[in-house]
NUMI-407396 format. One line per 8 residues: their letters; for each residue z, y, x of N, C-alpha, C, CB. Coordinates in nm, 2 decimals. Glycine has a CB too. Example, Ala and Ser with C-alpha at 12.3 -4.5 7.8 and 13.67 -1.06 7.14 Angstrom:
REM NUMI-407396
as> 0.78:-0.57:1.32:0.78:-0.45:1.23:0.78:-0.33:1.32:0.90:-0.45:1.13 ~ 0.71:-0.22:1.28:0.71:-0.11:1.37:0.79:0.00:1.29:0.57:-0.06:1.41
END
This chain:
REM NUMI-407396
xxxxxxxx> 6.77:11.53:8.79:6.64:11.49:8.83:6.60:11.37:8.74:6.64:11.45:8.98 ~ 6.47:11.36:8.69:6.44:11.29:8.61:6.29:11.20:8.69:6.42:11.38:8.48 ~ 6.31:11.10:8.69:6.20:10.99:8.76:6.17:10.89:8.66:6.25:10.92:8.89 ~ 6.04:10.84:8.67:6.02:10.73:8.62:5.95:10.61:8.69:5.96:10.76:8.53 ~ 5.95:10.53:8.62:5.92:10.39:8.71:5.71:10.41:8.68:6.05:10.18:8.61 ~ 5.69:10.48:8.64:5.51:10.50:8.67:5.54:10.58:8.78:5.40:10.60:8.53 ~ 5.58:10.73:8.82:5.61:10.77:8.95:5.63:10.71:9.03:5.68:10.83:8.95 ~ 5.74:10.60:9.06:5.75:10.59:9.18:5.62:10.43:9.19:5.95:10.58:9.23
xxxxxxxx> 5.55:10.39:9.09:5.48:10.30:9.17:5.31:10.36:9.18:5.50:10.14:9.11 ~ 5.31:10.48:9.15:5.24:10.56:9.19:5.24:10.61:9.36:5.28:10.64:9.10 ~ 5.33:10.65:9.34:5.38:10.72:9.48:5.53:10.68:9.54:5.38:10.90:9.47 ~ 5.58:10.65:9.56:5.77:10.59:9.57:5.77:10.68:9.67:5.83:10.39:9.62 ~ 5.70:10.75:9.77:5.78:10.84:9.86:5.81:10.98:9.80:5.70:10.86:10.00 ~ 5.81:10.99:9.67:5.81:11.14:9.60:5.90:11.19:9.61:5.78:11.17:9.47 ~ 6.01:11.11:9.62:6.15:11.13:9.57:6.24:11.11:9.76:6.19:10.97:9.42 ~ 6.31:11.18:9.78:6.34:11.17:9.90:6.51:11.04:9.89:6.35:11.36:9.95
xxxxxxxx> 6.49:10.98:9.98:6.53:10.82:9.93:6.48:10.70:9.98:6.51:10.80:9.79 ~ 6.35:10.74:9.86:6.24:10.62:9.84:6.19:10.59:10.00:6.10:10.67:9.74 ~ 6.19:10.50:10.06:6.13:10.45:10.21:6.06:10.36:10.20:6.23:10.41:10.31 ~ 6.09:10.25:10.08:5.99:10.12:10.07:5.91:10.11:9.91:6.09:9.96:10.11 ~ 5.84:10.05:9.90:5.80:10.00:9.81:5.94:9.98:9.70:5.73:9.87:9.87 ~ 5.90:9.96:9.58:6.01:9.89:9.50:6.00:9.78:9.48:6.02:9.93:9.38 ~ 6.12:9.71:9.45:6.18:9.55:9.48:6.11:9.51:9.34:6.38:9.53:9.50 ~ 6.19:9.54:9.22:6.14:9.53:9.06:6.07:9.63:9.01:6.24:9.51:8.96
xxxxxxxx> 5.98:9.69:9.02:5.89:9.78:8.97:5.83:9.81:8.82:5.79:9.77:9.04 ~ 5.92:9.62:8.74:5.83:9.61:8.64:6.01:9.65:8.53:5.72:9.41:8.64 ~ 6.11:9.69:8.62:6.20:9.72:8.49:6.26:9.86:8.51:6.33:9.61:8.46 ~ 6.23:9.90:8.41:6.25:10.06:8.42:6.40:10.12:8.44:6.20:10.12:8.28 ~ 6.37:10.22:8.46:6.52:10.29:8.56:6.60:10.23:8.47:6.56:10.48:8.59 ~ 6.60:10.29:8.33:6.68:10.32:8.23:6.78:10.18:8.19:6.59:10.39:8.11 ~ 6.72:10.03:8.29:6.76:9.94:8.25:6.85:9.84:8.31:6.67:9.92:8.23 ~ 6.92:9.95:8.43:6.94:9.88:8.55:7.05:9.95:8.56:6.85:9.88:8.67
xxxxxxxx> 7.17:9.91:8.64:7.30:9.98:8.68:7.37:9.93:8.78:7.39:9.99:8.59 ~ 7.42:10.05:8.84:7.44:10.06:9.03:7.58:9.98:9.04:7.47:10.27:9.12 ~ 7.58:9.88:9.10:7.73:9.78:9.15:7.80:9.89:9.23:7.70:9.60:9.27 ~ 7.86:9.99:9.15:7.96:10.14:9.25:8.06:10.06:9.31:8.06:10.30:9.14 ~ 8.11:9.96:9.30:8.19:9.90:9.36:8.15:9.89:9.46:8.21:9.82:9.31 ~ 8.04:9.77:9.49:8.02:9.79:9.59:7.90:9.81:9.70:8.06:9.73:9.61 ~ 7.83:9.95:9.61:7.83:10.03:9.71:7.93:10.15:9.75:7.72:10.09:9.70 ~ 8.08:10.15:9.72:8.15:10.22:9.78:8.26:10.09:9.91:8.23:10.32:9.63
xxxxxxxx> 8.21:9.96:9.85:8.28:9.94:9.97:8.15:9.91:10.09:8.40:9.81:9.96 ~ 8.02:9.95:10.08:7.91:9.92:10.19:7.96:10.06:10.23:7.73:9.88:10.15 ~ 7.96:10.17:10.16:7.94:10.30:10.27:8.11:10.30:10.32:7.88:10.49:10.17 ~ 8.23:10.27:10.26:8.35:10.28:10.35:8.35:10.13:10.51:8.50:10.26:10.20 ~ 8.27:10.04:10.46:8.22:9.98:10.62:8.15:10.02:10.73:8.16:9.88:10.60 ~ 8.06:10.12:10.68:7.96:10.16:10.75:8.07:10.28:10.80:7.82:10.19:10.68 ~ 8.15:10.34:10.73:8.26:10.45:10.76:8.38:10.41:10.88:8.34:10.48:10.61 ~ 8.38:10.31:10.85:8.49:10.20:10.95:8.41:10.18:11.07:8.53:10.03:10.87
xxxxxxxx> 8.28:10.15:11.04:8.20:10.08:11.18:8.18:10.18:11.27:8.05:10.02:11.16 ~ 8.15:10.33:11.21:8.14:10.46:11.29:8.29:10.50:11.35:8.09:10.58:11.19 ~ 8.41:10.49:11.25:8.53:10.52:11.33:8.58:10.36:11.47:8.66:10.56:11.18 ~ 8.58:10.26:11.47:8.54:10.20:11.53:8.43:10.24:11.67:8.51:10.14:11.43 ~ 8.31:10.31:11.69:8.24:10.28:11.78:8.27:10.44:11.87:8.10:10.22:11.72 ~ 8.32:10.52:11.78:8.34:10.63:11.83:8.46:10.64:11.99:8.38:10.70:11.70 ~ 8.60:10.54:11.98:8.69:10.48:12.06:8.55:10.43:12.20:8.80:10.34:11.96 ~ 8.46:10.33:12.14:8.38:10.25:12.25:8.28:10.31:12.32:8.31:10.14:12.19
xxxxxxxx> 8.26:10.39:12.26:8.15:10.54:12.34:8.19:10.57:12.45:8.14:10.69:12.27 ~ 8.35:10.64:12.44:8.42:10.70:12.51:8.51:10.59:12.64:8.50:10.79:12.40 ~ 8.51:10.47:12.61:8.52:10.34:12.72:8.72:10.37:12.70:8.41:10.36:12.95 ~ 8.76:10.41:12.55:8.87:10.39:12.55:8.94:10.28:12.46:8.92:10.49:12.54 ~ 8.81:10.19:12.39:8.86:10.09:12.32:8.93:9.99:12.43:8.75:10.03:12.23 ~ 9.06:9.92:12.44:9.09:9.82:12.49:9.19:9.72:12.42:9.13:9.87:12.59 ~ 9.27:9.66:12.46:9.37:9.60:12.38:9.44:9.67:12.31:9.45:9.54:12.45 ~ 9.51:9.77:12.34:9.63:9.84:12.31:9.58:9.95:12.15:9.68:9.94:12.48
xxxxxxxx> 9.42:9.96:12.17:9.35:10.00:12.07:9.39:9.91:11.96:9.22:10.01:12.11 ~ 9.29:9.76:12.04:9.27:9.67:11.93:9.41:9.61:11.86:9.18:9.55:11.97 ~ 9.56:9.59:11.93:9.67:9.56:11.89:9.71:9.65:11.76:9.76:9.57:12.01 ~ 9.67:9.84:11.79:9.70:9.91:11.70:9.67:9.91:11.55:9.68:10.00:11.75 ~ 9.52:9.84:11.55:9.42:9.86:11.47:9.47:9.72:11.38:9.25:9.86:11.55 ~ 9.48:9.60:11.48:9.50:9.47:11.40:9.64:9.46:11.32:9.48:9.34:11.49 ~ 9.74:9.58:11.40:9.88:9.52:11.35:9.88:9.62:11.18:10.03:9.57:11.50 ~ 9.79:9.72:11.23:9.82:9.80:11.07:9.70:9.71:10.94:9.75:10.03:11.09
xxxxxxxx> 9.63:9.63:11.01:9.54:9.54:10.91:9.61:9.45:10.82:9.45:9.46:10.97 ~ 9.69:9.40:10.92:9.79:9.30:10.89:9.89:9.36:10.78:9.86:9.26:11.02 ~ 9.97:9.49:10.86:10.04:9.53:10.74:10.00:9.54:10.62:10.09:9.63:10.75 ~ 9.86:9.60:10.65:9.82:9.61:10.50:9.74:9.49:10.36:9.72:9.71:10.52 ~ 9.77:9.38:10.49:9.72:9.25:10.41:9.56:9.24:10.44:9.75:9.25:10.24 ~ 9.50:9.28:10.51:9.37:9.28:10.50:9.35:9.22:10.66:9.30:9.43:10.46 ~ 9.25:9.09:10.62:9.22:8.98:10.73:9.12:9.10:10.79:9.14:8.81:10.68 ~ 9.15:9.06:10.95:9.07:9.20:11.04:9.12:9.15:11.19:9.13:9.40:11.00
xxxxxxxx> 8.97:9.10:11.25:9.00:9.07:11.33:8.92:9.14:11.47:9.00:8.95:11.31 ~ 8.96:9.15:11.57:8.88:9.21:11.66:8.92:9.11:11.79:8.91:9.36:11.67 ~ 8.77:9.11:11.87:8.77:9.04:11.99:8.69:9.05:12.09:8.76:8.93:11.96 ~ 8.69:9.06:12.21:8.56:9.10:12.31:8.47:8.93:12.35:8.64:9.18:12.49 ~ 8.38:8.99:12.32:8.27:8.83:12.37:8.28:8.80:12.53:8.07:8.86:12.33 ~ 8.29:8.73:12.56:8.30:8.69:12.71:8.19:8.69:12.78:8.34:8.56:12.72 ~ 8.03:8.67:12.72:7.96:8.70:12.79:7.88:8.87:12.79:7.90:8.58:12.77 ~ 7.91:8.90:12.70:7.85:9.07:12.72:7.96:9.15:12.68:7.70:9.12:12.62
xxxxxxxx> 8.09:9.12:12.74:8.20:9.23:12.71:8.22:9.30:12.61:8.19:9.32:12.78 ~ 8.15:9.27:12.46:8.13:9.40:12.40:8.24:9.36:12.30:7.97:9.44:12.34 ~ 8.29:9.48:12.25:8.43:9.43:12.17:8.32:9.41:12.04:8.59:9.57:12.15 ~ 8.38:9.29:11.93:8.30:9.29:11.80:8.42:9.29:11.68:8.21:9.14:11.79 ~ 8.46:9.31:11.56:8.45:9.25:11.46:8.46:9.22:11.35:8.47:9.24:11.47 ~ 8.54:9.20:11.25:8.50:9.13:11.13:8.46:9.26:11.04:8.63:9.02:11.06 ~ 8.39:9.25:10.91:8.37:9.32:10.83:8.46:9.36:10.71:8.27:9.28:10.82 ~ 8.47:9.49:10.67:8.55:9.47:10.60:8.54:9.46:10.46:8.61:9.55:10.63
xxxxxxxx> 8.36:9.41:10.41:8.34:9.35:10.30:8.39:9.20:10.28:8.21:9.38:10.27 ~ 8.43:9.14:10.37:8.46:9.04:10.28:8.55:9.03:10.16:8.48:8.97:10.36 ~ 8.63:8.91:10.11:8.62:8.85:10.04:8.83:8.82:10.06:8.48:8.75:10.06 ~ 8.89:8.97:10.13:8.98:8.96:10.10:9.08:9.02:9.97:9.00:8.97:10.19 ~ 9.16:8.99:10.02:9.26:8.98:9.84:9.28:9.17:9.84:9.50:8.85:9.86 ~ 9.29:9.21:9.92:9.24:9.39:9.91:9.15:9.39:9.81:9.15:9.47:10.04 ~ 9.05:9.41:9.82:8.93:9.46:9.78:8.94:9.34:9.64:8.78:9.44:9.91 ~ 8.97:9.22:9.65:8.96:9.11:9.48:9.02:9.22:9.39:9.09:8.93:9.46
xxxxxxxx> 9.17:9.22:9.40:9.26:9.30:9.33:9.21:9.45:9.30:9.38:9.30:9.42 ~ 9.14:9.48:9.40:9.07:9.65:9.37:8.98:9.64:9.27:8.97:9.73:9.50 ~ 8.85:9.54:9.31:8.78:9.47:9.18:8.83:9.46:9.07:8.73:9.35:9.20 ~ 8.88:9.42:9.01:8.97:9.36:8.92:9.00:9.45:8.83:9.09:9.31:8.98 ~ 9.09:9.58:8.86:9.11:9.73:8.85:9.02:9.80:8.84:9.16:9.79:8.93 ~ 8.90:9.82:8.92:8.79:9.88:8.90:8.76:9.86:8.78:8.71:9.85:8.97 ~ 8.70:9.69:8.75:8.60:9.66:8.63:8.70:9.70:8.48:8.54:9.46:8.63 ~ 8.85:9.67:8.49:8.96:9.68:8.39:8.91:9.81:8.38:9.12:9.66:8.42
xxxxxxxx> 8.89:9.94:8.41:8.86:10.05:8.45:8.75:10.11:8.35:8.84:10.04:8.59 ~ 8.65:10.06:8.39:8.54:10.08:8.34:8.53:10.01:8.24:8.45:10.07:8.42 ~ 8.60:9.92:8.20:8.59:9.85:8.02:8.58:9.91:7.97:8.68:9.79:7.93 ~ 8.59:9.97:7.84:8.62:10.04:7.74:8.73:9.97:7.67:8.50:10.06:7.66 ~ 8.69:9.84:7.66:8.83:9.75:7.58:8.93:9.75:7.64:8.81:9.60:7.54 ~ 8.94:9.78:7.75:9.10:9.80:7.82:9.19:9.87:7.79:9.11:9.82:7.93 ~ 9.30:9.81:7.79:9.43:9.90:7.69:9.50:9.95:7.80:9.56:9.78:7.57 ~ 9.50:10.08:7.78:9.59:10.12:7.91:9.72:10.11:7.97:9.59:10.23:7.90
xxxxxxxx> 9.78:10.07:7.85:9.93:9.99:7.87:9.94:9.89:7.95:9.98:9.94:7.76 ~ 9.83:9.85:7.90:9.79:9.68:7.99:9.76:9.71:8.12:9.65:9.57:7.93 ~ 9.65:9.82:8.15:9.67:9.80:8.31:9.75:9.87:8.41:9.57:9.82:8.36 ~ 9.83:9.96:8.31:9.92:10.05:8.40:9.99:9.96:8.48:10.03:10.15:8.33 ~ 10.10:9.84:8.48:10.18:9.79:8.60:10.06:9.71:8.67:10.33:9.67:8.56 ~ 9.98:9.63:8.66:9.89:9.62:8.76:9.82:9.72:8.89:9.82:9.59:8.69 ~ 9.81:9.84:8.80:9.75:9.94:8.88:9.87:10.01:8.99:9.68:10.06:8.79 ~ 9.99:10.01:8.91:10.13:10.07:9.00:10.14:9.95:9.12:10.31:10.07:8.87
xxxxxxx> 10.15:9.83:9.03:10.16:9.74:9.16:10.05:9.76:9.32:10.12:9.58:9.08 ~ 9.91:9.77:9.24:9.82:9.78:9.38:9.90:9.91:9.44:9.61:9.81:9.34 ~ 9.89:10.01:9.39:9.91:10.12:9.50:10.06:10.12:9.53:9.86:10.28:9.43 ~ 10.14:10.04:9.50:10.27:10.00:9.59:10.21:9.96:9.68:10.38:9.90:9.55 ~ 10.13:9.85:9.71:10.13:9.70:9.77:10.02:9.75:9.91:10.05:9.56:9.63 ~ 9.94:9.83:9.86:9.81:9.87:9.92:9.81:9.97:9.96:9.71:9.88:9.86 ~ 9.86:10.09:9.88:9.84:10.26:9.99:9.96:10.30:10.01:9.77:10.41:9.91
END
């Protein structure tokens, strides 16, 4: 599919997507590039927040849930916390975009990844190390 930035400030709903206005209208597609990083870790949060609410629908989230959930977070090194608010019962919590050493180290690999100048020699034990450490 081929779009251009006269199209969409022409019309921006042409394209099915488009919902608002454009943010920069004045730099053309061809000039811009998608952070896949992280929008693959916004859609695997939003993937977490659905498996998450699906347990609370059904009124079987409780401790024994949240003990299961926090103890495998933990194993896996990833800060994750869950807690019920006292005044409206509702279980909440943390996100899993932040700013833990998971996702640094994934970064890291990713961008090595997408270099071109990266020597593959060079990132092979780094990359063996994450998927020991992590999956």
């Amino acid at each position: 599919m081929t779009k251009t930035m006269e199209q969409l400030n022409i019309n921006y709903k042409i394209y099915h997507g488009h919902n608002k206005p454009l943010l920069f209208n004045m730099i053309p597609l061809d000039h811009w590039l998608v952070d896949e990083l992280h929008v693959m870790l916004r859609i695997t949060d939003c993937l977490w927040n659905l498996m998450l609410n699906e347990p609370k629908k059904t009124d079987l989230f409780d401790d024994l849930t949240r003990n299961v959930i926090t103890n495998e977070m933990d194993h896996i090194d990833v800060k994750f916390q869950i807690w019920k608010d006292k005044e409206s019962e509702n279980w909440n919590y943390t996100s899993l975009t932040g700013g833990s050493e998971l996702w640094n180290k994934f970064s890291g690999l990713y961008y090595a990844l997408r270099n071109d100048n990266t020597d593959p020699d060079e990132l092979e034990e780094p990359a063996k190390e994450y998927s020991h450490h992590w999956i």
